[in-house]
SESE-319937 format. One line per 2 residues: number of its first residue (from 1); their letters; for each residue x, y, z of N, C-alpha, C. Coordinates in steps of 0.001 Angstrom, whole numbers, plus 500000, padded with zeros to 6 digits. Example, Ala and Ser with C-alpha at 12.3 -4.5 7.8 and 13.67 -1.06 7.14 Angstrom:
2
1	as	513190,494310,507800,512300,495500,507800,513200,496700,507800  512850,497750,507080,513670,498940,507140,512900,500030,507870
This chain:
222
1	xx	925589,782866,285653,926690,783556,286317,926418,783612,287818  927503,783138,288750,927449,783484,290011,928258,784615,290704
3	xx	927818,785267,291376,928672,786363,292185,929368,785455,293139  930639,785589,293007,931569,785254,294517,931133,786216,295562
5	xx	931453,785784,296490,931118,787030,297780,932070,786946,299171  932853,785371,298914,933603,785300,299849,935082,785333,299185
7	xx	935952,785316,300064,937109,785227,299258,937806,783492,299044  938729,783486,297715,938582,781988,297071,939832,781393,298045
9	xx	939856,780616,298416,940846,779475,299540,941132,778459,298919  940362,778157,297362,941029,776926,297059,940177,776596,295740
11	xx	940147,775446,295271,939232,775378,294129,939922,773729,293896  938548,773234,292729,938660,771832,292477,937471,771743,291120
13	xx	938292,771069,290291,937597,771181,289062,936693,769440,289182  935297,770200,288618,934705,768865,288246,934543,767923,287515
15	xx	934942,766715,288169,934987,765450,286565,933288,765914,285847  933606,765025,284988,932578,764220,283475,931124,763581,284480
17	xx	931893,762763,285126,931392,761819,286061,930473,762521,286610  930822,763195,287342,930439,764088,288641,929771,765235,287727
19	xx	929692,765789,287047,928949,766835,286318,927415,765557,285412  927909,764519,285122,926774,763767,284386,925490,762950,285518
21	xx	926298,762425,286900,925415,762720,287925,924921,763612,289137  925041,764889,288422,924051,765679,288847,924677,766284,290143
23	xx	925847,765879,290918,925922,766146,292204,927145,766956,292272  926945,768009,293517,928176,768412,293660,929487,767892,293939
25	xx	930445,768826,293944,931700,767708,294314,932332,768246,295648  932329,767393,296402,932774,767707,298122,934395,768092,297902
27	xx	934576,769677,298283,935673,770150,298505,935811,770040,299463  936662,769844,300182,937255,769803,301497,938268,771120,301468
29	xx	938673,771515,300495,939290,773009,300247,938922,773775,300520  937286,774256,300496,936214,775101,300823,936044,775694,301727
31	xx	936338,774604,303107,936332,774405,304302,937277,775724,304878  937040,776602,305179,937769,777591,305927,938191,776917,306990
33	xx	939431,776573,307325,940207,776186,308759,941040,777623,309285  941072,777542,310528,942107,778979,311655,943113,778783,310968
35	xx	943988,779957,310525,945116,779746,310047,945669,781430,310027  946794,781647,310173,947373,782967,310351,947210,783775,308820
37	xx	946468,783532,307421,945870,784542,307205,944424,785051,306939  943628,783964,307729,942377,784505,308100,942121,785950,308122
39	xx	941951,786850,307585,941457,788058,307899,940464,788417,308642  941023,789741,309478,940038,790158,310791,938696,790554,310185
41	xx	937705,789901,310583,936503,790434,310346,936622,792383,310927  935359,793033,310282,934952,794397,311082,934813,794374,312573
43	xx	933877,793264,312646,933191,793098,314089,933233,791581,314763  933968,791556,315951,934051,790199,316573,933202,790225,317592
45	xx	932453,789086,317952,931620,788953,319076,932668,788148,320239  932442,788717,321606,933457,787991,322884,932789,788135,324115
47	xx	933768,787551,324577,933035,788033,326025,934641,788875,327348  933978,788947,327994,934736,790215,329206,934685,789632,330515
49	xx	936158,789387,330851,935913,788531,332334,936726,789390,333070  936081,789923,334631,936710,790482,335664,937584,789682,336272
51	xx	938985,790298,336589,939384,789790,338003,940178,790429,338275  939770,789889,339748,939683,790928,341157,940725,789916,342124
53	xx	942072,790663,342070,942682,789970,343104,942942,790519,344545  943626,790241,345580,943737,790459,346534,945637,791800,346808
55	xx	945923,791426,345222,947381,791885,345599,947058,793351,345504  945939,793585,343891,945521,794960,343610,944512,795840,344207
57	xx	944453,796970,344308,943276,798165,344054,942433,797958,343098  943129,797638,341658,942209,797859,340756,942368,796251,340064
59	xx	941385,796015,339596,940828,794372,338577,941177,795108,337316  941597,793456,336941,941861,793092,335105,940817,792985,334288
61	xx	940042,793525,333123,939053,793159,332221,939921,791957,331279  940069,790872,330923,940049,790218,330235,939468,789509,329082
63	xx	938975,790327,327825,938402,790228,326406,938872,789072,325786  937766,788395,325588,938326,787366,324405,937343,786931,323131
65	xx	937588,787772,322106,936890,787720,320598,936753,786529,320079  936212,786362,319341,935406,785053,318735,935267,785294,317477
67	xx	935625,784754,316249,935450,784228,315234,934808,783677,314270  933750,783376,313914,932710,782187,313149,933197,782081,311844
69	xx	933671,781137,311788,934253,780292,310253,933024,779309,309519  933196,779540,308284,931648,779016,307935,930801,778943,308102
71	xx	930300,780600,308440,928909,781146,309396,927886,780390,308195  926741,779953,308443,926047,779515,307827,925854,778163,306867
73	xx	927313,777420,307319,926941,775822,307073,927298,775159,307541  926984,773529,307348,927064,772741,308248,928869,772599,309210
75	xx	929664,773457,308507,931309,773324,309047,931267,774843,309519  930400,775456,310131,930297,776309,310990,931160,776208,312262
77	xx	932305,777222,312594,932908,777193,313687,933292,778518,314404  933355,777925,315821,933847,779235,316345,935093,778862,316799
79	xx	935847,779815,316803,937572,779769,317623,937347,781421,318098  938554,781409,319170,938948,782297,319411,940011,783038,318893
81	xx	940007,784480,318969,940752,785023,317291,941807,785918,318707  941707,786796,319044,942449,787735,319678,942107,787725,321076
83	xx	942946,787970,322345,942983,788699,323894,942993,789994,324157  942222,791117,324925,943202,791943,325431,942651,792172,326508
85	xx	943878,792417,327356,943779,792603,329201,943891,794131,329214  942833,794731,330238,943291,795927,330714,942722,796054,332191
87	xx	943923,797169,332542,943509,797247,334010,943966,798996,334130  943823,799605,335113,943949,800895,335699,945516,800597,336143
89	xx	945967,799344,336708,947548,799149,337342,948367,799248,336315  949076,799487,336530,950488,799997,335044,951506,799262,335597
91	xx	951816,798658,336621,952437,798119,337421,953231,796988,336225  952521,795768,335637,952725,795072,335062,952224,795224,333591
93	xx	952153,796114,332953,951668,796626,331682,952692,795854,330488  954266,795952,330730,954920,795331,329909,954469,793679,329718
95	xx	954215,793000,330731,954292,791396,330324,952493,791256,330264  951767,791846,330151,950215,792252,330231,950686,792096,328748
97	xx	951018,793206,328256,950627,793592,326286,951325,792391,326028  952864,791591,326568,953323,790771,325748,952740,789364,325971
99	xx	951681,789114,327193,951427,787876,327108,949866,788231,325878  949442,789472,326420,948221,789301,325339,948646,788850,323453
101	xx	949404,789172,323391,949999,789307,322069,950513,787882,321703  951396,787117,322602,951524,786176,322456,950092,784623,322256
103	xx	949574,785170,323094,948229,783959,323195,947404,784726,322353  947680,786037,321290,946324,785657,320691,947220,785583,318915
105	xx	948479,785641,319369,949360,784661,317598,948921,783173,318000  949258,782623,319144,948445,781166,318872,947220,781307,318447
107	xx	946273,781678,318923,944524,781727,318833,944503,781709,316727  945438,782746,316175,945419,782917,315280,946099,782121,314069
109	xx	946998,781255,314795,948193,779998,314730,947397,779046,313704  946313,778820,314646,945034,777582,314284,945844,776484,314717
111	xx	945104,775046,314780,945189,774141,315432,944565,773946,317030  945202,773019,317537,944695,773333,318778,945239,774127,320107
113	xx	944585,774714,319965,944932,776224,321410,944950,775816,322815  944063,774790,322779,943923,774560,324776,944849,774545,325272
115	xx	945993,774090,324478,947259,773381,325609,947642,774810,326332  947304,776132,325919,947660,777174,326821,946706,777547,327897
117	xx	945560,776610,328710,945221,776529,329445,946325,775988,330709  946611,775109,330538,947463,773874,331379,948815,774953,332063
119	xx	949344,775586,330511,950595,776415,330860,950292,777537,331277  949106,778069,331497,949167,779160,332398,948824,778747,333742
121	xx	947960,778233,333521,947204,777643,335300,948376,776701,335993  949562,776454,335277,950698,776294,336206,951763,777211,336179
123	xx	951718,778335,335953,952657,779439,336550,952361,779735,337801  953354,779803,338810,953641,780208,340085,954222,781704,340478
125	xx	953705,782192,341369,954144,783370,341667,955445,783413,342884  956476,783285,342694,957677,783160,344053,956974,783621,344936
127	xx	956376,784771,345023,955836,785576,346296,954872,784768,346760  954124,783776,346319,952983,783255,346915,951514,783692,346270
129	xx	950999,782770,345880,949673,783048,345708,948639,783672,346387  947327,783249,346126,945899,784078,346780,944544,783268,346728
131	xx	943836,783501,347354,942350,782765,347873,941360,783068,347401  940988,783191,346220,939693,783487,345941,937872,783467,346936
133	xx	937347,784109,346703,936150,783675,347188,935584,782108,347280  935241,781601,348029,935114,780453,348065,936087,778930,348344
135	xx	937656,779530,348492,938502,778777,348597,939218,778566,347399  938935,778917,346571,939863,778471,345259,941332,778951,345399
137	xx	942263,778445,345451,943763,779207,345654,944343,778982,343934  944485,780404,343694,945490,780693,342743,946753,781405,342909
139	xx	947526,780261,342294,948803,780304,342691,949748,781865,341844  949021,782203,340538,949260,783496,340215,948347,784318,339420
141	xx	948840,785754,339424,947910,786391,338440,947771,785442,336982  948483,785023,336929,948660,784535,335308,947726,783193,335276
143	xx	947741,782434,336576,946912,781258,336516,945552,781266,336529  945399,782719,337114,943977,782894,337261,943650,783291,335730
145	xx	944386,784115,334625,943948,784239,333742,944001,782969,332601  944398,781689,333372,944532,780633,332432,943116,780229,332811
147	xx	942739,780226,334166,941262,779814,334179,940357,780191,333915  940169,781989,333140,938872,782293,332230,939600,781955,331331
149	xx	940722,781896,330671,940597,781000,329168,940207,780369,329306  940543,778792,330133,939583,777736,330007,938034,778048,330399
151	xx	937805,778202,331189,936403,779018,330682,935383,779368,329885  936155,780029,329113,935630,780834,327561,935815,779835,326883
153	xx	936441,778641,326575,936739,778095,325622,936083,776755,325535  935655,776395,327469,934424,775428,327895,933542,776379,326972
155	xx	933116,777451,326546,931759,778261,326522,931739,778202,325272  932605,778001,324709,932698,777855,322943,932634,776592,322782
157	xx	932637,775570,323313,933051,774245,323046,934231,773811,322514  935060,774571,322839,936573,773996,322182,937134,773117,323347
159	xx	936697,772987,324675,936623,772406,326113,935493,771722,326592  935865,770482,327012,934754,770077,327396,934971,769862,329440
161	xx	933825,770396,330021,934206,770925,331036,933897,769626,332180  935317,768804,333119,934682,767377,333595,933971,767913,334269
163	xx	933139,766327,334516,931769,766547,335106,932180,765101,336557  931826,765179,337147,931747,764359,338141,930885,762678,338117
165	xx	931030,761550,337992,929879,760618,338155,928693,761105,339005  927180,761016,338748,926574,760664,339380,926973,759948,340888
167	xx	927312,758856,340877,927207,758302,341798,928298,758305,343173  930031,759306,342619,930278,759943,343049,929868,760712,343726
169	xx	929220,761507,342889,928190,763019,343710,928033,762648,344919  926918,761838,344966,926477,760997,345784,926933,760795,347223
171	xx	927880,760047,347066,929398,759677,347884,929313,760660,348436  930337,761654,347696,930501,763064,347843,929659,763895,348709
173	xx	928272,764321,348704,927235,764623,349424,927288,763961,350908  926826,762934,350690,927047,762145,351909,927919,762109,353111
175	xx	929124,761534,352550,930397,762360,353449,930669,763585,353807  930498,764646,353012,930553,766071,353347,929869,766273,354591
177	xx	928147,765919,354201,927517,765986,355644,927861,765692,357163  927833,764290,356472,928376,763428,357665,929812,764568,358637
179	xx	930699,764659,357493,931848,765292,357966,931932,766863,358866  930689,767383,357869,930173,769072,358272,929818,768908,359912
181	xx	928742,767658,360425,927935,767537,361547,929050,767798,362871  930468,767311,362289,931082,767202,363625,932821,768136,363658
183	xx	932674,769105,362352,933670,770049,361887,933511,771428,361506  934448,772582,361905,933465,773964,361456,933846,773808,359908
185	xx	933055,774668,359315,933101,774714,358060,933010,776261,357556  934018,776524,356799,934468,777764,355813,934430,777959,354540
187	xx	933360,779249,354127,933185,779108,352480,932674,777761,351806  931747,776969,352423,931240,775457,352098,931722,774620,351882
189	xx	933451,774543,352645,934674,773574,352702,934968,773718,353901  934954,772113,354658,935980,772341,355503,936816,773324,355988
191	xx	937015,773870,357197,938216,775158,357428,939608,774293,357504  939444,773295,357658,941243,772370,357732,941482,771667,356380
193	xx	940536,772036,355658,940788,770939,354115,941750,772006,353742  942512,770824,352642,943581,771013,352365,943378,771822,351031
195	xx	944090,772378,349788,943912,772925,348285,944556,771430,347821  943318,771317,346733,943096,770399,345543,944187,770627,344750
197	xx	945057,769571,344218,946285,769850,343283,945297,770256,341770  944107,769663,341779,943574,769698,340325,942878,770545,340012
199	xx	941931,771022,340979,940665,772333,340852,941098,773394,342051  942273,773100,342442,942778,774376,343435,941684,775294,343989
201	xx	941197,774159,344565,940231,774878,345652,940456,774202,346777  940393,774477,348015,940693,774385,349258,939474,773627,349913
203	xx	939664,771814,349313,938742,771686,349628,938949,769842,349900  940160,770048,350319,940503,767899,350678,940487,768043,351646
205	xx	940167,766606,352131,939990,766314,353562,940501,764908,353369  940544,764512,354819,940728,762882,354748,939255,762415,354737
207	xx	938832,761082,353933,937659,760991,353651,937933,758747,353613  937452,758409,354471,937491,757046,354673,939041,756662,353989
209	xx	940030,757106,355421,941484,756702,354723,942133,757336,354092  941215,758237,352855,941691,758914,351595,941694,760439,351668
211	xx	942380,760945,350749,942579,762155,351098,941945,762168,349745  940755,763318,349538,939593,763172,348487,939192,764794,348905
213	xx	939199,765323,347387,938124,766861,346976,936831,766751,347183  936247,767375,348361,934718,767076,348434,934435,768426,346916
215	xx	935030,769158,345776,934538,769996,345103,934678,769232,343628  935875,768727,343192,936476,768121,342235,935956,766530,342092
217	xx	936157,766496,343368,935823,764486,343450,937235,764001,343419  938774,764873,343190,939515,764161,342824,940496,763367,344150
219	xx	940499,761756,344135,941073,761339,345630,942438,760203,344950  943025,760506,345919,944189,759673,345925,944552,758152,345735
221	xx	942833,758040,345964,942872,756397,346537,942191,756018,344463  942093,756727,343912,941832,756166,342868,940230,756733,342312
């Protein structure tokens, strides 16, 4: 007799065959996949991202819980299960609870979630965006919270986060210098570089002809 201990998702009876050599039989049923009735565990493990904009007094905590599906075998996974934003501003509290609510029925949707990276980090604010430390310009509160999702979700591996060539780098290094020796320089960019359409950081210049991200690597010329 075996004790169940998890709850049953599926089942598959074993041939003759398969019971006379000895081996189990690969369910693929077994397999817990994200799906809207996953039940909430007691306790989710997450993480908590600040931000601190320029419009507010007070910063957003941004929570995002984590999941483990098939804790303990080889189809072990993590997803992200639920959001919630809080801040001291009440200002925007209505579209706060309804975007949290909304992105964490996807999270809970199953399939793949990233694509709500892309659609937040292109919402625009009419009023105009803001400058982060270092040059990064975000164009809204909402974009900035698309970029700790992507983030968190680089940190889970559900993202894989680009990386630059080597030999780029390189390039990259080189010219910067070269460029720094005879230009002032702000926040470790250029003060006249332009914001990156891709890593929206304030950080193109013209670079042999090309207009090229000394942060991203990303240039026009290809």
């Amino acid at each position: 007799m075996k004790k169940i201990e998890r709850k049953i998702v599926g089942y598959k009876v074993v041939t003759d065959d398969e019971k006379a050599q000895g081996q189990p039989a690969v369910n693929d049923s077994n397999i817990v996949q994200m799906h809207e009735k996953v039940s909430r565990p007691e306790a989710l493990s997450g993480s908590t991202y600040k931000i601190k904009t320029p419009m507010s007094d007070h910063a957003l905590y941004l929570t995002i819980n984590d999941i483990i599906l098939n804790e303990g075998t080889d189809h072990e996974l993590r997803r992200p299960f639920e959001i919630f934003i809080n801040s001291k501003n009440m200002d925007h509290f209505q579209w706060i609870v309804a975007l949290t609510r909304v992105i964490s029925a996807v999270f809970r949707k199953g399939g793949d979630c990233t694509f709500l990276v892309e659609e937040l980090k292109a919402v625009f604010d009419p009023q105009g965006g803001y400058f982060k430390p270092g040059g990064k310009f975000m164009p809204s509160l909402v974009a900035e919270i698309g970029w700790a999702v992507e983030d968190h979700l680089q940190k889970i591996g559900l993202l894989k986060p680009s990386e630059i060539p080597e030999y780029q780098r390189k390039i990259m290094n080189e010219k910067r210098a070269e460029y720094e020796g005879t230009r002032e320089v702000v926040n470790d960019f250029p003060a006249t570089a332009n914001v990156c359409k891709k890593c929206s950081t304030k950080a193109v210049i013209l670079m042999d002809g090309c207009m090229t991200c000394l942060n991203c690597g990303d240039s026009k010329c290809g």
